[in-house]
N, C-alpha and C positions, 0 to 999 in steps of 0.2 A: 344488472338486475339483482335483488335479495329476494328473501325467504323470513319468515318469522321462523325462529325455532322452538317458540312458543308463544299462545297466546289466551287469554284468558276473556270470559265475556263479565260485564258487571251489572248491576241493577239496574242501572242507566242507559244499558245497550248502549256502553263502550268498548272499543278493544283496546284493551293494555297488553303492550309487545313487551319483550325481555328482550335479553343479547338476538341480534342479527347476523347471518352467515350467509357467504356468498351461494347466489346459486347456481347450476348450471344445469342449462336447458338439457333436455334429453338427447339431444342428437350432436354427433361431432364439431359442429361449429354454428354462430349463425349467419348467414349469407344476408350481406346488406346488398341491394340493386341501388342504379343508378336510374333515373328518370328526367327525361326533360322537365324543364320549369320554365317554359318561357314567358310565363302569363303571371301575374300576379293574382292572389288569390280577393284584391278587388273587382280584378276584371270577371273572374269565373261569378263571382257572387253575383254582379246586373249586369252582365252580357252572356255568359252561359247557359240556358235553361238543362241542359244536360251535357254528361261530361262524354256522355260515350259508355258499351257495355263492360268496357273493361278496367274506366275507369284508374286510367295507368297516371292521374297525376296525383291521387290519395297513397299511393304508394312511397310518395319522395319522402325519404326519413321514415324509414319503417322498418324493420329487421326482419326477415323471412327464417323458417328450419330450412335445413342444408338438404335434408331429409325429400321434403317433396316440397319447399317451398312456399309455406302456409304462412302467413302474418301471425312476429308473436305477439302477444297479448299480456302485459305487465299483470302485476297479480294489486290486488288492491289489501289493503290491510287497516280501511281507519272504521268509523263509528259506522253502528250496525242501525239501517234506519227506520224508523216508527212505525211508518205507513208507505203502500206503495199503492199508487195510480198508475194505468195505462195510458200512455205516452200523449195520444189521439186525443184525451181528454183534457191534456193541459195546457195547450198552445197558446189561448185568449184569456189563462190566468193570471193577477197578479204575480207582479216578483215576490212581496212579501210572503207569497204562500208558496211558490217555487221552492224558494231556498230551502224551505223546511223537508219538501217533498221527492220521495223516491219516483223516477221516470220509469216504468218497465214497456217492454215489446212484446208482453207473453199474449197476444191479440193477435184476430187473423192477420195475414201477412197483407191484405190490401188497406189496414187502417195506419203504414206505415213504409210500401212501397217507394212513396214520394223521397224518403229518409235516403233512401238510395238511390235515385234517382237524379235528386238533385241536394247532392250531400252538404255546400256551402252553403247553400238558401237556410238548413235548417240548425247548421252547425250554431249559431248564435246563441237559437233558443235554447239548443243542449247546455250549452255555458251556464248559462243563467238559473238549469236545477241547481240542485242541493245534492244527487244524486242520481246516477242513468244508469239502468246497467240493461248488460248489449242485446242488442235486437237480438232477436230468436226468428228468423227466416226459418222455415217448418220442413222438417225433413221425414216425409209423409212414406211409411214401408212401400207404396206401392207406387214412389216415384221412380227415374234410371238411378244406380248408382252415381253416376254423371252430375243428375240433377241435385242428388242431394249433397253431394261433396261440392259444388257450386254454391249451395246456399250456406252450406257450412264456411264457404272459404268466405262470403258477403260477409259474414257475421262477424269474422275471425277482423278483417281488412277493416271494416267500419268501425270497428272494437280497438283498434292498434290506432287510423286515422283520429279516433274522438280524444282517447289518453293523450295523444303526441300536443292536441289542439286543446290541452287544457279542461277537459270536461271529466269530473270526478266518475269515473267507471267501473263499478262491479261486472266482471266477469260472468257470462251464461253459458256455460260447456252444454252442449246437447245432442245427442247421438242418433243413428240407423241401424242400418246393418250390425249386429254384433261381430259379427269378422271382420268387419274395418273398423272395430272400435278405434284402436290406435290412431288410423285418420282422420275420423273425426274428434278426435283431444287433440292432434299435434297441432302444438301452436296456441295452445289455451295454457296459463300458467299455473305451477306446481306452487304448493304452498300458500294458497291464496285465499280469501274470504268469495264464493261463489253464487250463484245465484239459480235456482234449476226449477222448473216448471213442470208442474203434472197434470193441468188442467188436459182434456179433452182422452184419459186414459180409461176412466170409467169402469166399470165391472168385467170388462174385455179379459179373458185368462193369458191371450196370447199378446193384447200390449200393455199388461202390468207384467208379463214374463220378461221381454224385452227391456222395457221401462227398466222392471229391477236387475236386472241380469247386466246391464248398458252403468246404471248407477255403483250397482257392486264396484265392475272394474274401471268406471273414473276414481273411486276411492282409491286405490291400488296405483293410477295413473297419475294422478292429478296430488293426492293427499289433500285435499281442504282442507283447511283450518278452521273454516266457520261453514256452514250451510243457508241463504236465505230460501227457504221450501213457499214458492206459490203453489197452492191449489191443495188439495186435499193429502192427507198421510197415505203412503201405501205399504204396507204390511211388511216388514222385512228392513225397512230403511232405518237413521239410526239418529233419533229423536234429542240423544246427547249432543249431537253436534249442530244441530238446524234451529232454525227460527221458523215459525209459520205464521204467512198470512193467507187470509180469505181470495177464494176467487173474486173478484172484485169487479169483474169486466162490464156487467151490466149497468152498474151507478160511477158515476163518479166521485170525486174527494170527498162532496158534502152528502154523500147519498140517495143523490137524487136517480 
C-alpha cells in the first residue's frame, strides 16, 4: 500500500500526485486469513441468492488489522468527480452515463441492503460506474455498541471485497461513539481522498457536536488529503480541504 505525500486539486477536479512513500498501517502488522473457496465465483452469482450473515467467502484476499481484525481499506487517490447520485437511482441507466457518474450509499440503509446481501448479483453493476464510494450502513447513537461496530465492519468488508474486484472506490470513514472513535477508523486508510456525509445532522447541538467532534479526530487519524462533503457545511469543518455536493436524495441524475 502507498500514501501521496502530496497532492494538489486543479480546475478540472484533477488530482496531481508528487513523489510517493510507503505507507504503513497503524497497527503492528496486517493479518491476512485464509478462507475456503470451493465455489467459483460463477456459481455464487446464479446459484446463490445469499452468501450467509457472515459472509466468510468476501473475505478471501483481503487483509485484516492485527489490531481487532477489521478489513483494510486501500486509500484511493485519482480524479475528484463531478456529480454524485445515490446508488438505488442508477441500476436501469445507461453505461454511457455510468461511466461519467459517482455511485454513493449516503441513503437509508433499506435502498441498498440487497448490496449486502447478495454482494455477486450486484458486484457487475458497481464495475460498470465511473465511480462508487462505500456504502455508509448507519450507525445510529442509540443503537448496541455491537450493532454499530457490525455495520461499520459491513462497510469496511464490502469496501476491501469492491477495490480487490476491480470497482473504482472512494473511501466513507463514519463514526459512533466518540470513545471508540479509533474502532471505528481502524481499517479505513490514512492518506486518502475520502468521502463523508452530513445529511440527516440538522440543527440537533448534540449530533453536530458528535458529528464534529468524530470529524476533528478522523483528521488526526486518517489525514485526508482531499475531502468529498455530501450534505450541507457544518460550522467548524475545513472548507480548504473538501469538495461539496447538494443533498441529492430526493431527484435523481436528471432531476426529476
Amino acid at each position: 500500500m502507498s500514501r501521496l505525500s502530496s497532492i494538489y486539486v486543479n480546475t478540472n477536479h484533477q488530482l496531481l500526485t508528487t513523489k510517493r512513500t510507503s505507507m504503513i498501517y497503524p497497527y503492528q502488522k496486517i493479518l491476512s486469513l485464509e478462507f475456503e473457496d470451493s465455489i467459483s465465483s460463477s456459481l455464487l452469482i446464479e446459484n446463490h441468492k445469499s452468501l450467509g450473515t457472515l459472509h466468510s467467502l468476501l473475505c478471501k484476499g483481503i487483509d485484516f488489522t492485527s489490531k481487532n481484525q477489521f478489513p483494510i481499506v486501500e486509500p484511493y487517490s485519482g480524479d475528484i468527480p463531478e456529480v454524485l447520485c445515490s446508488v438505488h437511482r442508477l441500476r436501469k441507466e445507461p453505461d454511457s452515463l455510468l461511466r461519467d457518474i459517482c455511485a454513493h450509499f449516503f441513503t437509508s440503509d433499506s435502498n441498498f441492503e440487497a448490496f449486502w446481501n447478495t454482494p455477486f448479483k450486484y458486484l457487475q453493476f458497481l464495475q460498470r460506474l465511473g465511480y462508487v464510494i462505500s456504502t455508509d450502513f448507519s450507525l445510529y447513537s442509540n443503537m448496541l455498541l455491537m450493532q454499530k461496530l457490525w455495520n461499520s465492519f459491513r462497510n469496511k468488508l464490502l469496501s476491501a471485497f469492491y477495490q480487490r474486484n476491480g470497482v473504482n472506490l472512494i473511501p466513507a470513514p463514519s463514526w459512533g461513539d466518540l470513545d471508540k472513535i479509533e474502532l471505528y477508523l481502524e481499517g479505513w486508510p490514512k492518506g486518502s481522498v475520502i468521502a463523508i456525509n452530513s445529511t440527516g445532522i440538522g440543527q440537533d447541538k448534540r449530533c453536530r457536536y458528535i458529528w464534529l467532534e468524530g470529524y476533528n479526530a478522523m483528521l488526526d487519524i486518517l489525514k485526508p488529503i482531499h475531502i468529498l462533503r455530501y450534505g450541507a457545511f457544518i460550522e467548524g469543518e475545513h472548507r480548504e480541504i473538501s469538495t461539496y455536493y447538494p443533498n441529492n436524495n430526493k431527484i435523481d441524475y436528471y432531476g426529476r
